[in-house]
N, C-alpha and C positions, 0 to 999 in steps of 0.2 A: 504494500500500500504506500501510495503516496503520489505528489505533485507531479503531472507528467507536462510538461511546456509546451510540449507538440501540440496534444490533444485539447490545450486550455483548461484542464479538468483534474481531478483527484482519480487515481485507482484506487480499485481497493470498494470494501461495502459500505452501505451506509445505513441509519438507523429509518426505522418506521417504513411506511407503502412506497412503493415504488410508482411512477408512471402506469406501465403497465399491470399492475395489480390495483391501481384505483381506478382506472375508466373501466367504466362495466356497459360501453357502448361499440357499436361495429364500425369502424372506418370505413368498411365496405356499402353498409349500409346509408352513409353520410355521402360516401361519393356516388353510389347509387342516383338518392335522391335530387343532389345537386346538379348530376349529368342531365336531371329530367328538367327540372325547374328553373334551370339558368343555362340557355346555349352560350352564352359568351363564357362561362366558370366551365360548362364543358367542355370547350377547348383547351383551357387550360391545362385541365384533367388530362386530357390527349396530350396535350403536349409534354406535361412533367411528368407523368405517370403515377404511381403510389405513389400514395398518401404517407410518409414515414418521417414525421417530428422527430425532433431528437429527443432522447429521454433526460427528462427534466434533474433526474435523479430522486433520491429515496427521503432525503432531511429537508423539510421545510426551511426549518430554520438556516440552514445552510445555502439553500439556495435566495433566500429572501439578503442572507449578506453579504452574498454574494451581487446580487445587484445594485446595493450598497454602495459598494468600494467601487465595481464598474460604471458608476456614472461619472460619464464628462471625462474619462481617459480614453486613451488610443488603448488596443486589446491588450497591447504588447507593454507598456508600461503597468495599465492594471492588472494584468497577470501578476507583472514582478510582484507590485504590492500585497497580492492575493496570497501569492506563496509564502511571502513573508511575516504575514500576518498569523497565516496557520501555524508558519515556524513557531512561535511564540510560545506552541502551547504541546504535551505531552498528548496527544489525541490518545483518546482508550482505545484497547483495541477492538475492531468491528466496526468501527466506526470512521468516518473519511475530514470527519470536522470536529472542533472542540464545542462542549456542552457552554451551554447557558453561561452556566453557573463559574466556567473555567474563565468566560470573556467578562466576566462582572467583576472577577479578582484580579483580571491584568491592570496595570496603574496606566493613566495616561501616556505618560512617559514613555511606554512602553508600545503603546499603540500609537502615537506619536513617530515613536525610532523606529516604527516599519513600514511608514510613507503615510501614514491616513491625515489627513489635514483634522485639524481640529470641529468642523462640521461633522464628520463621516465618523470620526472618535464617539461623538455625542450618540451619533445614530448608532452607532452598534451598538454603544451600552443599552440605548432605549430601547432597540430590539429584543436584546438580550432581556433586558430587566422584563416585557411580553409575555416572552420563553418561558424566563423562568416560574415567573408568576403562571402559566397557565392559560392567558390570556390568549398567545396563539401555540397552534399543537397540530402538530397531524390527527389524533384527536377531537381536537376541536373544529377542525379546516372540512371534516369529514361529516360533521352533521350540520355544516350554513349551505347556503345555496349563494350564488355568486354574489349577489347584491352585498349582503353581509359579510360576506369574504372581503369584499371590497371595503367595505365600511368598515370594519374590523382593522386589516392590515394599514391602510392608509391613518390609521391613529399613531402609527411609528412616526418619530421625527424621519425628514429626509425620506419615505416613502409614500410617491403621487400616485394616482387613479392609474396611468399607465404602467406603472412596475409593477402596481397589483393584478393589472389586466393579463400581462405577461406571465406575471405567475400561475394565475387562474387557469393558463392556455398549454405552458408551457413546466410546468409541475404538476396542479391536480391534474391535469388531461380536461378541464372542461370544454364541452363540447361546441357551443354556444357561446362564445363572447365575442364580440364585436366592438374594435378600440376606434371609435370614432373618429379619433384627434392623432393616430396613428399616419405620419407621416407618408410610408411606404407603403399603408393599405388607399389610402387616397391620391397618391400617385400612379396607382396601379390600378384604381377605380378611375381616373381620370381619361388614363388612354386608353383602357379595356372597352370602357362607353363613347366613346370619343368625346367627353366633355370640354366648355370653351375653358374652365378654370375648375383647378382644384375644388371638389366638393365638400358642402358643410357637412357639417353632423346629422344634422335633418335627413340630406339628398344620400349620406352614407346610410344609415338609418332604412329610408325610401325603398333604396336601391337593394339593400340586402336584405329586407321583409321575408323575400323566396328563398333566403339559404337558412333560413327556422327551419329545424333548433339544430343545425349544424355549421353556424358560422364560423365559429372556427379552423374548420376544415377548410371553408371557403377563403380565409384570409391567409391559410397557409402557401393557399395555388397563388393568389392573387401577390404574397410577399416573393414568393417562385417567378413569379412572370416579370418583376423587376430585379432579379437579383440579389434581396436584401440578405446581409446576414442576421440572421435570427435570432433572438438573443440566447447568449451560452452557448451558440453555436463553436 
């Protein structure tokens, strides 16, 4: 177990559900639908082929500080800081990340001397302090439905609608979310519909009615059809 630079990610297992062990839906069935309801998403489908996200990984909490530290760096800077960060700490073993409870007793100082600016500092603790209280939990992630997911996670310092949205999509597997305000999904709604300017929320909203309740799926093709990297990717 441990940091691999290549792959931007941890070897090795991690605690609680994985991706695949929490969507209890059919990707086949989602592009099924999608293929029927939307000819321009089923092109896309033709053209990328499967449906295959990457896996979000097993720890919430890991992947939430993980988005963290990667805001507003280049991948390859916040990597360094990411490994450095983990460095810090004795990870138990089975585990790919340190507990709650291990980032609450690291001193600033300390998180500080492994690149986190003093905002992102604050923000792990607050996460952490979440964790540990109970407040969020693979657990707890598993009995909200998205809205609350959102509403929930977004009470972190330093965590907005879209990192929740992300996580919703791209950790539990939910099947259904649609980031309105999502850059890459509205420039790829843009020239997919031929529109004359970038769409509101409304016209994203509008426009994706027919990929219920597999949006999702639909904004994976659609980030596919521009190129984008994906987050954690």
């Amino acid at each position: 177990m441990g940091w691999d630079a290549a792959s931007d990610r941890w070897s090795g297992n991690g605690a609680g559900l994985s991706v695949a062990a929490m969507r209890e839906w059919d990707p086949a069935e989602a592009v099924a639908h999608l293929s029927s309801a939307d000819p321009m998403v089923a092109a896309l489908i033709a053209a990328h082929g499967t449906y295959d996200p990457r896996d979000g990984g097993a720890d919430p909490y890991h992947a939430l500080a993980r988005s963290i530290i990667f805001q507003q760096l280049s991948g390859k800077a916040a990597s360094t800081i990411f490994g450095r960060f983990v460095g810090l700490f004795d990870v138990p073993e089975g585990r790919a990340f340190p507990e709650p409870a291990a980032v609450l007793g690291a001193s600033e100082e300390a998180l500080r001397g492994a690149g986190l600016s003093r905002q992102k500092a604050a923000a792990i603790r607050d996460l952490s302090e979440h964790f540990a209280s109970g407040e969020l939990g693979a657990e707890a992630f598993a009995t909200l439905d998205d809205d609350d997911v959102i509403e929930r996670v977004t009470k972190v310092r330093g965590i907005g609608r879209w990192t929740a949205e992300m996580f919703l999509m791209f950790h539990l597997g939910r099947p259904d979310v649609l980031p309105v305000n999502d850059v890459g999904i509205n420039r790829a709604i843009k020239n997919l519909y031929e529109l004359e300017a970038m769409p509101k929320p409304e016209e994203v909203l509008r426009i994706g009615a027919c990929w219920r309740p597999w949006a999702s799926v639909a904004c994976w093709y659609l980030w596919r059809s521009e190129d984008v990297k994906l987050p954690g990717a």
